[in-house]
ZAMARGU-4260 file (C-alpha; in steps of 0.2 Angstrom, whole numbers, plus 5000, padded with zeros to 4 digits):
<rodrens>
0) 5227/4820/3603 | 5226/4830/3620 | 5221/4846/3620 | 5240/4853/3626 | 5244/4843/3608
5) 5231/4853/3599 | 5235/4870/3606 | 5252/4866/3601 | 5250/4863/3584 | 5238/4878/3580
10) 5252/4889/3588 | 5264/4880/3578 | 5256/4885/3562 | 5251/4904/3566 | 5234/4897/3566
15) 5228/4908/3582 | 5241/4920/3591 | 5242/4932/3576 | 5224/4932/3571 | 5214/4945/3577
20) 5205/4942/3595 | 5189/4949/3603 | 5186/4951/3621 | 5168/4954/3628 | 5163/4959/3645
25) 5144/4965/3653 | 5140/4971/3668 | 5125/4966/3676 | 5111/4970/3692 | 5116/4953/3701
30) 5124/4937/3700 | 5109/4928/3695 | 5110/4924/3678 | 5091/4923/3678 | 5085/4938/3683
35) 5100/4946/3683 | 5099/4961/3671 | 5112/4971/3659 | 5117/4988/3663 | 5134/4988/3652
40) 5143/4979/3640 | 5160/4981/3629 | 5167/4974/3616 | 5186/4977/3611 | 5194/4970/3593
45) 5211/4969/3593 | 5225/4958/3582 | 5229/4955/3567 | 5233/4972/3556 | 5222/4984/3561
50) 5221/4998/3577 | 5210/4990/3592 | 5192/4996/3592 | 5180/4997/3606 | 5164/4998/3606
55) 5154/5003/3623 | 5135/5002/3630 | 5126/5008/3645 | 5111/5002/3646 | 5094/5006/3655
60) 5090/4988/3664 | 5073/4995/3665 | 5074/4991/3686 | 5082/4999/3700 | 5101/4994/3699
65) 5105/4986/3716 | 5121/4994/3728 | 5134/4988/3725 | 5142/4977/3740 | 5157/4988/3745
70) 5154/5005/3752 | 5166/5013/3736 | 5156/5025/3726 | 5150/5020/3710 | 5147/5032/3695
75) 5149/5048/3704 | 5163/5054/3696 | 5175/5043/3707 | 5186/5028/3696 | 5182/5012/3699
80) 5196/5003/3700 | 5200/4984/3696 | 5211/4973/3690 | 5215/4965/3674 | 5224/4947/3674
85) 5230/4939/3656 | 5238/4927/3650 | 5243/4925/3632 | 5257/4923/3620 | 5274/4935/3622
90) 5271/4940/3604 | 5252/4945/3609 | 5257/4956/3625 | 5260/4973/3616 | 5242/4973/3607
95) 5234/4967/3621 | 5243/4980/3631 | 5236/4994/3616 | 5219/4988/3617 | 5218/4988/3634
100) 5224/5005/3635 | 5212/5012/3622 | 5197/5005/3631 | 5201/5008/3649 | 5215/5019/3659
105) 5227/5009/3664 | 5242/5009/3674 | 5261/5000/3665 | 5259/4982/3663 | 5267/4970/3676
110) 5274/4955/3666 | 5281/4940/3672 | 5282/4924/3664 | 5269/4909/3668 | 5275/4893/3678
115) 5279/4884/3660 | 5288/4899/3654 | 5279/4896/3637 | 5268/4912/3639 | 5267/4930/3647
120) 5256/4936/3662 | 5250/4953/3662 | 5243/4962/3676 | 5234/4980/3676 | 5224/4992/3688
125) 5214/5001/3676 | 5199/5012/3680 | 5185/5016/3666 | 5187/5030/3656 | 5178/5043/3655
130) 5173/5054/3639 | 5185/5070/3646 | 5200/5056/3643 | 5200/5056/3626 | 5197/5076/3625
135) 5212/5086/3619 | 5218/5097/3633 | 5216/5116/3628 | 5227/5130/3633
</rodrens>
């Protein structure tokens, strides 16, 4: 059986689409994955029936953290913007779509169908958040 065949048959029978996902991402001091060195990582849950939950973590890589490469500043109170590229089941856009909101600040999702027309690609520019985001405005 190929794996096209496989795939097919677990989304056939619910098997993976509807189940809950995890995405995991760090950020590191280099490209080396030998000395490079974790500075942050993030976890998000989403699927199934429950909310998506993120979990965060800064941590102190215990050397000095390179420049990064391009002149754009980095944690000084500036966004960092990037984008986000997905592809997955039309069924699994939405959740995706709330998870990734709850995590990052994100712009509306650009959709557009894959080559097969099976699936659903979904572009964001997001920055990160920051703590003031989640903040009820006060009047």
């Amino acid at each position: 059986m190929t794996d096209a065949e496989r795939h097919n048959d677990a989304v056939a029978s619910g098997a993976w689409p509807g189940g809950p996902m995890l995405a995991f991402d760090v950020e590191t001091t280099g490209l080396d994955p030998e000395s490079a060195r974790i500075v942050a990582a993030a976890v998000v849950a989403v699927g199934g029936d429950t909310a998506p939950e993120t979990t965060a973590w800064l941590l102190d890589p215990g050397i000095e953290i390179p420049l990064a490469p391009d002149p754009r500043p980095r944690h000084r109170g500036e966004p960092v913007t990037f984008d986000i590229r997905i592809i997955c089941d039309d069924r699994d856009a939405d959740a995706i779509t709330r998870a990734l909101a709850e995590a990052f600040r994100t712009g509306t999702a650009r959709t557009y169908p894959t080559r097969d027309g099976m699936r659903t690609r979904l572009y964001f520019t997001a920055d990160l958040k920051r703590p003031e985001d989640d903040q009820p405005n006060a009047c």
